[in-house]
Structure formats: C-alpha cells, structure tokens
MARFITI-311557 format. One line per field, with one value per residue: residue in three letters; residue number from 1; x, y, z of N, C-alpha, C in turn. Coordinates in steps of 0.2 Angstrom, whole numbers, plus 5000, padded with zeros to 4 digits. Example, Ala and Ser with C-alpha at 12.3 -4.5 7.8 and 13.67 -1.06 7.14 Angstrom:
BEGIN
r = (ala:ser)
k = (1:2)
n_px = (5066:5064)
n_py = (4972:4989)
n_pz = (5039:5035)
ca_px = (5062:5068)
ca_py = (4978:4995)
ca_pz = (5039:5036)
c_px = (5066:5064)
c_py = (4984:5000)
c_pz = (5039:5039)
//
This chain:
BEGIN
r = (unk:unk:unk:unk:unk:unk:unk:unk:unk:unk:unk:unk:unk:unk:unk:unk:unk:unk:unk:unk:unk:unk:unk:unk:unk:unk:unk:unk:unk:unk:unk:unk:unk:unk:unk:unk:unk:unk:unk:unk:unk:unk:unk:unk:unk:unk:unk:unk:unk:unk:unk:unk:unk:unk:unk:unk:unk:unk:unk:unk:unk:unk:unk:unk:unk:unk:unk:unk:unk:unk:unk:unk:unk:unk:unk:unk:unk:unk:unk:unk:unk:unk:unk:unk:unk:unk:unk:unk:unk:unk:unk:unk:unk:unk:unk:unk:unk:unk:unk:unk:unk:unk:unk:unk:unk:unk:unk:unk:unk:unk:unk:unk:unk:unk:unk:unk:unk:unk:unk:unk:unk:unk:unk:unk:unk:unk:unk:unk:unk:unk:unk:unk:unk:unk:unk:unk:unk:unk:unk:unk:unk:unk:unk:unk:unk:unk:unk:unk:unk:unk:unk:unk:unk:unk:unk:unk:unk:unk:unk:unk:unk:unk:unk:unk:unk:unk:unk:unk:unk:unk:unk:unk:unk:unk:unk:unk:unk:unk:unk:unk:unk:unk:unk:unk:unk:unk:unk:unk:unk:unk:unk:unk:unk:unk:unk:unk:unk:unk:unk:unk:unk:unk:unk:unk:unk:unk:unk:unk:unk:unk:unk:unk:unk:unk:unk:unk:unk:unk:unk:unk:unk:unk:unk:unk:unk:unk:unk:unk:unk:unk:unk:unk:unk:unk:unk:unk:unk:unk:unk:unk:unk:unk:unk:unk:unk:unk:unk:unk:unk:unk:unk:unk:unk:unk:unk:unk:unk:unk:unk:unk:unk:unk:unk:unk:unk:unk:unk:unk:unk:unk:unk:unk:unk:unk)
k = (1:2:3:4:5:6:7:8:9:10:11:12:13:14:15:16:17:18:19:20:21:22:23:24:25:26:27:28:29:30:31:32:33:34:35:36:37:38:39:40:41:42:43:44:45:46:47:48:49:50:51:52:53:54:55:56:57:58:59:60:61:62:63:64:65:66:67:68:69:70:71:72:73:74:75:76:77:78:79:80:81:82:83:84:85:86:87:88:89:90:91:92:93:94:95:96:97:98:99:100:101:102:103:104:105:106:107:108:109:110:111:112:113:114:115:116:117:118:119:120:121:122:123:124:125:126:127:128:129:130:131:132:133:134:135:136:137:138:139:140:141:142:143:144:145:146:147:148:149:150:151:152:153:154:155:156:157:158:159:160:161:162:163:164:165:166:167:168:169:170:171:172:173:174:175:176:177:178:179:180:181:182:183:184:185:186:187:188:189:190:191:192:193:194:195:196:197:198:199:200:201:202:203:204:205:206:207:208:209:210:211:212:213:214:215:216:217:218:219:220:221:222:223:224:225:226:227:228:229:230:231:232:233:234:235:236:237:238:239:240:241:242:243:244:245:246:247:248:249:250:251:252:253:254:255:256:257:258:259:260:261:262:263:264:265:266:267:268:269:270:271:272:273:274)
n_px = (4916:4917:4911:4899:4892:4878:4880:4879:4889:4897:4909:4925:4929:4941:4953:4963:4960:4957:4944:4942:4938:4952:4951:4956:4972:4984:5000:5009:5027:5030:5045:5061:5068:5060:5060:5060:5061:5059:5069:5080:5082:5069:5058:5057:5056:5042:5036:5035:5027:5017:5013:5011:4999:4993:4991:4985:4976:4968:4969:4961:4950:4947:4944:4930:4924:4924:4923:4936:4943:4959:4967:4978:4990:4998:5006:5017:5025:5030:5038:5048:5060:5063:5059:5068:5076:5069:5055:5041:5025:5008:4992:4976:4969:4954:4946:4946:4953:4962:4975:4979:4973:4982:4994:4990:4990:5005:5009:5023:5029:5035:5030:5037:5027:5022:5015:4999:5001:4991:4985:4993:4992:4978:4970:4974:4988:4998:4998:5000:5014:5019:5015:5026:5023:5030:5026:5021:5028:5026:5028:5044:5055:5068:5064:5056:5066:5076:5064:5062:5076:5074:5064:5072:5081:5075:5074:5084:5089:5085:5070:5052:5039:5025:5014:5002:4996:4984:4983:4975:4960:4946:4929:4927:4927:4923:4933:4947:4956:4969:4987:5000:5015:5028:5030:5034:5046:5055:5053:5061:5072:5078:5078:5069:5055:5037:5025:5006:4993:4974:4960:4944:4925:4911:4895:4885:4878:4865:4866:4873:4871:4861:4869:4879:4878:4889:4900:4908:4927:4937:4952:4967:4981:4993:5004:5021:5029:5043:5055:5058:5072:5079:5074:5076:5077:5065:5057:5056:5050:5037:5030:5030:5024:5010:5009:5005:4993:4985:4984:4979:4968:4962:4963:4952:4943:4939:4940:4949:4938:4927:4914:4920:4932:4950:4963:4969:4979:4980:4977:4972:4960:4955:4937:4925:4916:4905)
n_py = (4971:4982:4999:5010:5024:5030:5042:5060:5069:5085:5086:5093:5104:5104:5090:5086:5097:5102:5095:5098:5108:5116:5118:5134:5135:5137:5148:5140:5143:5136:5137:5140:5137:5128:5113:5101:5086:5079:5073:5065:5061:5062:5065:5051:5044:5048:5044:5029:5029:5033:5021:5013:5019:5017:5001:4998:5003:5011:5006:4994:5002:5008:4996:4995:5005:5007:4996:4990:4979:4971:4965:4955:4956:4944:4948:4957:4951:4938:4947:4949:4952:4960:4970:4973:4985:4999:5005:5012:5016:5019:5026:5028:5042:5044:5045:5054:5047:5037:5034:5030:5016:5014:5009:5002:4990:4990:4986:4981:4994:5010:5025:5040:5056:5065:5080:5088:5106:5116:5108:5105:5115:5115:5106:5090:5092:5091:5078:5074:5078:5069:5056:5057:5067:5078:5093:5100:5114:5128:5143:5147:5145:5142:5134:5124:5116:5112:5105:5094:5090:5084:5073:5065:5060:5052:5045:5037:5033:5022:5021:5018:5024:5036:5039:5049:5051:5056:5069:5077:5073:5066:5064:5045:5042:5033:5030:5031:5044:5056:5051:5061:5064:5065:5057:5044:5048:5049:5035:5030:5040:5034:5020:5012:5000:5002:4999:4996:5001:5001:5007:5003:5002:4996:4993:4997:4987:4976:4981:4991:4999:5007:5017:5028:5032:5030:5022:5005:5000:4992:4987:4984:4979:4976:4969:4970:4986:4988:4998:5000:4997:4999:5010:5027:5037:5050:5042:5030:5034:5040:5027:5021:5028:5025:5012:5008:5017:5010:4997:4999:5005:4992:4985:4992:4988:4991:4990:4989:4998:4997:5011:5021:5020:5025:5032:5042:5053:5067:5078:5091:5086:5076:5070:5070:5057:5057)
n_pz = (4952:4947:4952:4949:4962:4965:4972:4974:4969:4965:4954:4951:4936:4929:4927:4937:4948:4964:4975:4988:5001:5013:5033:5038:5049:5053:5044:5033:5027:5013:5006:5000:5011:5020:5032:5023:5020:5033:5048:5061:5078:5085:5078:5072:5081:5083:5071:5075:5086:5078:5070:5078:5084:5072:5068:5078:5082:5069:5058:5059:5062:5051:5042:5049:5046:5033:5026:5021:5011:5006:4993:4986:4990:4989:4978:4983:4991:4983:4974:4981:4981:4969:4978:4988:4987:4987:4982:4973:4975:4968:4966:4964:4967:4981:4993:5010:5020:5011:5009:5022:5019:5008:5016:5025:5016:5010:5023:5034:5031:5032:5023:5011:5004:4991:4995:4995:4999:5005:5014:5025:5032:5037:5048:5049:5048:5056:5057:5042:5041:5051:5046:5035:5023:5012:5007:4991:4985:4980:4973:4970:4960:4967:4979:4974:4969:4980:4986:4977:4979:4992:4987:4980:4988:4997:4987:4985:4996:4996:5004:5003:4993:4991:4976:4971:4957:4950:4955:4961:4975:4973:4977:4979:4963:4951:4939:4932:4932:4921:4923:4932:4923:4932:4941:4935:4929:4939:4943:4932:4932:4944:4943:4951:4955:4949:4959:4956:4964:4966:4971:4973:4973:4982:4985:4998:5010:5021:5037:5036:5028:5036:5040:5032:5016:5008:4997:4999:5001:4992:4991:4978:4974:4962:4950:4950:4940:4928:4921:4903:4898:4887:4878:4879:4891:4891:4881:4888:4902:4895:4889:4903:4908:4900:4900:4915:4916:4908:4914:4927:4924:4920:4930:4939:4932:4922:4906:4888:4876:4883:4888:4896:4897:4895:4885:4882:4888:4890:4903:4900:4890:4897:4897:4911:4918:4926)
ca_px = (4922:4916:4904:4896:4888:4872:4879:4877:4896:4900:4917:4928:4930:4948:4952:4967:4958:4955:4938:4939:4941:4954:4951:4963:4973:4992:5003:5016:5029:5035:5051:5069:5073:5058:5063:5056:5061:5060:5074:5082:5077:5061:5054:5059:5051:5036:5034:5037:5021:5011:5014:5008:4992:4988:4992:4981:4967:4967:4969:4955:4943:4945:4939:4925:4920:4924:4924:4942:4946:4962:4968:4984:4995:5004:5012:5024:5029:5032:5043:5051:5069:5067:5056:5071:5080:5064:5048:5034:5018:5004:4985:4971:4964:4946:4943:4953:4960:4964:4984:4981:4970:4988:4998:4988:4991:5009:5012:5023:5032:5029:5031:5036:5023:5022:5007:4996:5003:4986:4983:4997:4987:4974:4968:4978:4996:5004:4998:5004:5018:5022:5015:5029:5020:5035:5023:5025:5030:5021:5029:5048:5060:5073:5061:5055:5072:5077:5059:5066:5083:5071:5062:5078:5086:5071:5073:5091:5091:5079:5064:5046:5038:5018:5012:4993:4997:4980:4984:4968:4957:4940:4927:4924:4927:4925:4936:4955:4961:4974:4992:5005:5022:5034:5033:5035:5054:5057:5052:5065:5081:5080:5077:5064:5049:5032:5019:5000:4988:4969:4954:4937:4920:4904:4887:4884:4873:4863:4866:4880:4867:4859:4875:4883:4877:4895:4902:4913:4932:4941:4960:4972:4989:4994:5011:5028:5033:5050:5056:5061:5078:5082:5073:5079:5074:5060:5052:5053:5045:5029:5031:5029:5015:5006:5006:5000:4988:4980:4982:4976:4959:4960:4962:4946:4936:4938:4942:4947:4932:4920:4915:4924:4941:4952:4968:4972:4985:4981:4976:4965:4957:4950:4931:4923:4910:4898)
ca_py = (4975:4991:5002:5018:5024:5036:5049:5067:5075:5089:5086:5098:5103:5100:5082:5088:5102:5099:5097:5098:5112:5115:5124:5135:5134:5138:5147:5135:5146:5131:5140:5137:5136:5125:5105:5096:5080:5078:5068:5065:5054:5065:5060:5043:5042:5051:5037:5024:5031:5032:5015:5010:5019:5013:4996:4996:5008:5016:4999:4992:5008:5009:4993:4996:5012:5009:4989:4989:4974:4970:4959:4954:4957:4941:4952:4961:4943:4935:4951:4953:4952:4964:4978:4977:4993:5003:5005:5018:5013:5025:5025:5032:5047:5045:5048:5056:5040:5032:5035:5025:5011:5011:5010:4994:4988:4989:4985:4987:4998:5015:5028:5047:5057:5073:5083:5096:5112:5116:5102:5108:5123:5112:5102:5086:5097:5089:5071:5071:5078:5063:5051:5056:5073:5081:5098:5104:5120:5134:5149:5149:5138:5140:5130:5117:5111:5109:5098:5090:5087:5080:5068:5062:5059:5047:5036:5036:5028:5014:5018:5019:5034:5035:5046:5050:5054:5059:5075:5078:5071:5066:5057:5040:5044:5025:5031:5033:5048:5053:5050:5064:5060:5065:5049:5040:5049:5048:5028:5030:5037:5030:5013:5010:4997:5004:4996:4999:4999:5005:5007:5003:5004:4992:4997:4992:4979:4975:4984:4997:5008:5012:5024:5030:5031:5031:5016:5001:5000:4987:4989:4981:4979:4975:4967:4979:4985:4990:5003:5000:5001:4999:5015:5034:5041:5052:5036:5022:5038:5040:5021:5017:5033:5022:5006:5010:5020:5004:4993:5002:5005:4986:4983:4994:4983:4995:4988:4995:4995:4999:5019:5025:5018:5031:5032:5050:5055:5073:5082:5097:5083:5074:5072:5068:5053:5056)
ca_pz = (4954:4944:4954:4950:4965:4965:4978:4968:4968:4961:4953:4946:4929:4927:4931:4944:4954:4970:4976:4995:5006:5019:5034:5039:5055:5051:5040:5033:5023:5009:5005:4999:5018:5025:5030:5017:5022:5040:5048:5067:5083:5089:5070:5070:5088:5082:5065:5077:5088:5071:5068:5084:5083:5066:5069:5087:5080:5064:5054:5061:5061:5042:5041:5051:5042:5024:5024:5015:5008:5002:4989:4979:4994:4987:4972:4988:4993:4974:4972:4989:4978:4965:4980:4993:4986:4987:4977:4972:4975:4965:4965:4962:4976:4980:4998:5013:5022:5007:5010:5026:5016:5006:5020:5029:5013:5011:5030:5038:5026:5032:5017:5011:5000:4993:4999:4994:5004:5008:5020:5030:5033:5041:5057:5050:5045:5060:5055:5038:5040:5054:5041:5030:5017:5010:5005:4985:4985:4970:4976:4969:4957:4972:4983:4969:4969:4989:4986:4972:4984:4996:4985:4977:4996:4998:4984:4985:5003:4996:5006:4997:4990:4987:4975:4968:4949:4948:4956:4968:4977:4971:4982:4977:4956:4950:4934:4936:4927:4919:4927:4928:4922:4938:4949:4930:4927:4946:4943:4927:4933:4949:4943:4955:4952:4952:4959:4954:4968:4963:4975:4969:4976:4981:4989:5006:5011:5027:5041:5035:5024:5041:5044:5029:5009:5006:4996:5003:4998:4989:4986:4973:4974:4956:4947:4950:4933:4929:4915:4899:4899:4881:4877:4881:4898:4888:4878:4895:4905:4892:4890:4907:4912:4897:4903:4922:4914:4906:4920:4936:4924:4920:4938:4942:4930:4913:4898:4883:4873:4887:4887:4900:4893:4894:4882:4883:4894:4891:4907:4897:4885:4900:4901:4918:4918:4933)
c_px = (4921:4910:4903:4889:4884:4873:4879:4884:4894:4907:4921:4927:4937:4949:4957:4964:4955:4947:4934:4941:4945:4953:4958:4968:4980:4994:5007:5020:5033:5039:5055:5072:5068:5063:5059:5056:5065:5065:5074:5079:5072:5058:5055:5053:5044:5032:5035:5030:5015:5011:5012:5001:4990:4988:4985:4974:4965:4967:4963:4949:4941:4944:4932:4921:4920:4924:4929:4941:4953:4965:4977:4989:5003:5009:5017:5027:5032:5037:5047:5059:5071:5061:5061:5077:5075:5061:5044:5029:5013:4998:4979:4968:4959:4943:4949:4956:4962:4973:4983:4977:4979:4995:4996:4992:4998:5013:5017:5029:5030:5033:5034:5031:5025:5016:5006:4999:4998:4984:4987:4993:4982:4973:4973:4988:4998:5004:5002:5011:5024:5021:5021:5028:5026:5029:5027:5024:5026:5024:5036:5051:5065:5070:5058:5063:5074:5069:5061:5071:5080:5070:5068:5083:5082:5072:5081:5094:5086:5073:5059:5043:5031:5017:5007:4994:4992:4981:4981:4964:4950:4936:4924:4922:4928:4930:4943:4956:4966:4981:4996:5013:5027:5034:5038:5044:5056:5059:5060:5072:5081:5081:5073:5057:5043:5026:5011:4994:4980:4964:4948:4931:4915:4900:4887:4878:4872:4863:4870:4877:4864:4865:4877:4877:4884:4897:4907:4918:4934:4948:4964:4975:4993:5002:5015:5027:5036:5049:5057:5067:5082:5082:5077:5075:5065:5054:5051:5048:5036:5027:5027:5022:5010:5002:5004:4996:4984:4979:4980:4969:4957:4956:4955:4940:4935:4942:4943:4941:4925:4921:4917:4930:4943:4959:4971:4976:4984:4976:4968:4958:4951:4941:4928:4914:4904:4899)
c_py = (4983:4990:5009:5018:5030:5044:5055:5072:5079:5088:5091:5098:5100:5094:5082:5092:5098:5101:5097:5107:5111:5120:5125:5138:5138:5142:5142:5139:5139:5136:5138:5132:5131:5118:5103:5088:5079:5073:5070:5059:5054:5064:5053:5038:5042:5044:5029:5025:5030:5026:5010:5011:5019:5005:4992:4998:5009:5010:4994:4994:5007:5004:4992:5000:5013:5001:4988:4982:4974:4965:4961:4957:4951:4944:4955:4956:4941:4939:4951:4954:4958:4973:4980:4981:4996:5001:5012:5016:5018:5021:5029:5038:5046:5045:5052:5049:5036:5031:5029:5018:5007:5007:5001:4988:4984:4986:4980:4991:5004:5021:5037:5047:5063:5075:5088:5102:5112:5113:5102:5112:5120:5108:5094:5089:5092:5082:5069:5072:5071:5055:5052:5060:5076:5087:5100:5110:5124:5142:5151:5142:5136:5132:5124:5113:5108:5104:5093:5086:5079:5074:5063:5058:5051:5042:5035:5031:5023:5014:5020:5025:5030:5041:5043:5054:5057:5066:5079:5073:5069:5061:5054:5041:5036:5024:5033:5038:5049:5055:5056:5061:5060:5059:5045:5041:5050:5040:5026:5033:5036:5022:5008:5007:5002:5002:5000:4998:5004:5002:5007:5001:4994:4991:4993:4992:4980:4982:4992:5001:5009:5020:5028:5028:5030:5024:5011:5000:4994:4990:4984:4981:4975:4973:4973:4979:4990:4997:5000:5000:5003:5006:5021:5036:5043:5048:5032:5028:5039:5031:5018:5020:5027:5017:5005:5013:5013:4998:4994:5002:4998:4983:4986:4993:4987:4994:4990:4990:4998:5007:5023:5021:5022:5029:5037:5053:5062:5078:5086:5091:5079:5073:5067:5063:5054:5064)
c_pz = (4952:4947:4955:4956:4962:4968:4971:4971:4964:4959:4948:4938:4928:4932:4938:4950:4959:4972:4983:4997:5010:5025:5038:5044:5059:5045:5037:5026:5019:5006:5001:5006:5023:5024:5027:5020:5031:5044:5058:5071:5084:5082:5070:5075:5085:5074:5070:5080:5085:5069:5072:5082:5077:5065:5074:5085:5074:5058:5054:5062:5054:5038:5041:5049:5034:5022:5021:5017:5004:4998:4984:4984:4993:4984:4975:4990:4988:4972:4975:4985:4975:4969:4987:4991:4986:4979:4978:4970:4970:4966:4964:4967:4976:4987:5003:5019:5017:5008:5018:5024:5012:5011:5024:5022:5012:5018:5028:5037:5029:5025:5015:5005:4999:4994:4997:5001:5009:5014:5025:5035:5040:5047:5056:5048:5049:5057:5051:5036:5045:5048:5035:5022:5017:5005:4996:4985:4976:4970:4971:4966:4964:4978:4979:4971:4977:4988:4980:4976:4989:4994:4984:4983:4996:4994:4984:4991:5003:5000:5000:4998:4988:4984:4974:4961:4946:4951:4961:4970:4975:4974:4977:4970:4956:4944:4934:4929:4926:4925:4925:4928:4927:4939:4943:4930:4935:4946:4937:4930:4939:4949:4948:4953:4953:4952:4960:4960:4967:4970:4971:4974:4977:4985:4996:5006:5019:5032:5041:5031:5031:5041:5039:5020:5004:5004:5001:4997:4996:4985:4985:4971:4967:4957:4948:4943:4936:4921:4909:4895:4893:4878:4880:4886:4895:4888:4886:4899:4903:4893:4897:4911:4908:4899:4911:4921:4913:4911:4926:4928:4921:4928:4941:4937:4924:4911:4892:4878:4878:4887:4891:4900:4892:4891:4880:4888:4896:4899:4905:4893:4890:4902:4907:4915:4922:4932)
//
C-alpha cells in the first residue's frame, strides 16, 4: 500500500504552500459582500447537471486515467445512523481530481469545500464553484467572518463538508503532513463525525506505463470518529487533530516506528521526505 514513486518533484519548503500555478483568467474580489455560499434554483439545477456528468463521464474517466480504486466504502453503510445529520470528510491533497476521486467515493453525496481563492481566478473557477468551493478569503477580518457564516450555515443544515487539512496541493506526496486545526473545532462544536479518507499510490503495470509515469490511485475510506465530549472544546480539538493524524498515516501504510512517522503537528517543524 505504501509507494514512493521515482518521479523528480520539486516540493515546497513549507509543507502548506502551494506548488501549482494558476493561470489567470478572472478577478474574483473575495470580500465582505461576495456569495460565499451559493444557494437558489439555477444552483441546485446546475449541482444536479454536475452530477450527471460526473456519474456519465468523469467517474469513469478517473478510473481510466488514474486506476482509482476504492476501498472501505462499507464504513458509510456500518455508520449510516450516526452520518445522517452530516459529516466532514478530510484527506490528504495529492493531485488535481482528487476532490472528485472523493466525491465517487462518497457518492452520491454531493459536498461543500472551501477553496484556494486562487483557483477561482482560473480556467476551472466556474467548475469549483458549481462543485460546491466556498473561496477563503486573506484580504479582511470583515470578509473572514461572512466565510465563517457561510461554513457554519453548511454544517448546520446537515450537509457534508470536505476539507484538505494539509492546506495545498502536492503532486502525489506518499507522506501525509501535518493537519490544521479548523475542520477539527468545526468537527467539535458542531458535533459533527469526521471521517478519514486517505489516497495512496502504486506503479503501473502493463500497458498504462506506455502513457503516463504518473502513479495509480487507491482511496480509503476509514472509521468516522467522534469528539471527546468529556474534554473542553480546546483539549477534544487537539485530541482529535491527534488522532486523525495517526490514523490516515496508518491507513497510508506508516506506522509509528518506521522513518517517515510523523508526530509533530507543528506546521514550521515539518520536514519533507522526497
């Protein structure tokens, strides 16, 4: 299940920064006064559409071009009682469809996220914002908060929320860095389970190294956990960033004890293994 590929990235220094470009097509002012959370018929229409053509097309592309696999789809069935108030998915980032590898995954759930501003900017802007990208705002506290509102409208009407705790994007990093704490106090006072879904790698074979050097995907849908309720908001939050900490890097096949076991949470302390 653990596989370091060969390809020759350059990965950031800091383990958050982003290591793509976007190009840049749009402004998009994130404000006080943008919609952050998109609503109405012509939206609903539009997520209906999306769901179509990921169902017909896009479901069965990203098999075809990334081998997904996925596994441990029973844990959404075994739980089905304590996920219909809503959930928050998290996982690792490591390519650009992986949100829709999540998405097959969870079917036919469709989900909000928040999303690098940036990518707004870009050739898929219109997409992700039909996928459900609620843009984080860097500009003003006034505008943090209406994103804040937005988030909190989402879990409050029981649907699912995905985050990516690692922060960016890193192609195909076999290592799960570290997580940041929001989704964890989003997962805490909303009382919302949070289920751990990790992608991880393995070399293609036969026919499929003609076209791509690029790994094949495997995704795994891990146990919900809950909060610690006994604890103080603070404590169940660190608590709980901990423990999905150590199980998504179980689930990607590290163990503590092997040299890329990580048990530092700290963002700056992080060192990059490839």
């Amino acid at each position: 299940m653990y596989y370091r590929h060969n390809i020759n990235y350059q990965y950031p220094d800091q383990c958050d920064e982003h290591m793509i470009t976007v190009k840049h097509l749009r402004d998009v002012s994130v404000d006080k006064d943008y919609p952050y959370l998109q609503k109405g018929f012509w939206f609903k229409c539009k997520r209906v559409f999306l769901w179509v053509v990921l169902r017909v097309l896009m479901f069965w592309l990203i098999r075809i071009t990334h081998g997904l696999r996925i596994y441990g789809r029973e844990n959404l069935k075994k739980h089905k009682e304590m996920l219909k108030d809503g959930a928050i998915t998290i996982s690792n980032h490591v390519f650009m469809w992986d949100f829709i590898c999540v998405m097959k995954a969870v079917r036919p759930r469709l989900m909000f996220f928040p999303a690098w501003k940036i990518n707004l900017e870009g050739p898929n802007g219109p997409l992700i914002r039909m996928a459900g990208g609620i843009p984080i705002p860097t500009d003003s506290f006034s505008a943090m908060k209406q994103f804040k509102g937005a988030m909190e409208e989402v879990l409050e009407s029981k649907t699912w929320m995905h985050f990516f705790p690692e922060g960016s994007m890193w192609f195909y990093y076999p290592d799960i860095r570290p997580l940041k704490k929001a989704v964890f106090q989003y997962a805490v006072k909303y009382d919302r389970p949070i289920i751990p879904i990790v992608m991880t790698f393995r070399p293609r074979k036969g026919i499929t190294k003609w076209f791509t050097k690029k790994p094949q995907v495997d995704l795994h849908i891990g146990e919900p956990m809950t909060h610690d309720k006994q604890l103080s908001p603070i404590d169940a939050t660190r608590d709980m960033q901990q423990r999905a900490y150590h199980v998504m890097q179980v689930m990607a096949g590290i163990n503590p004890g092997d040299p890329t076991y990580n048990t530092d949470l700290s963002l700056a302390n992080y060192q990059k293994t490839m």
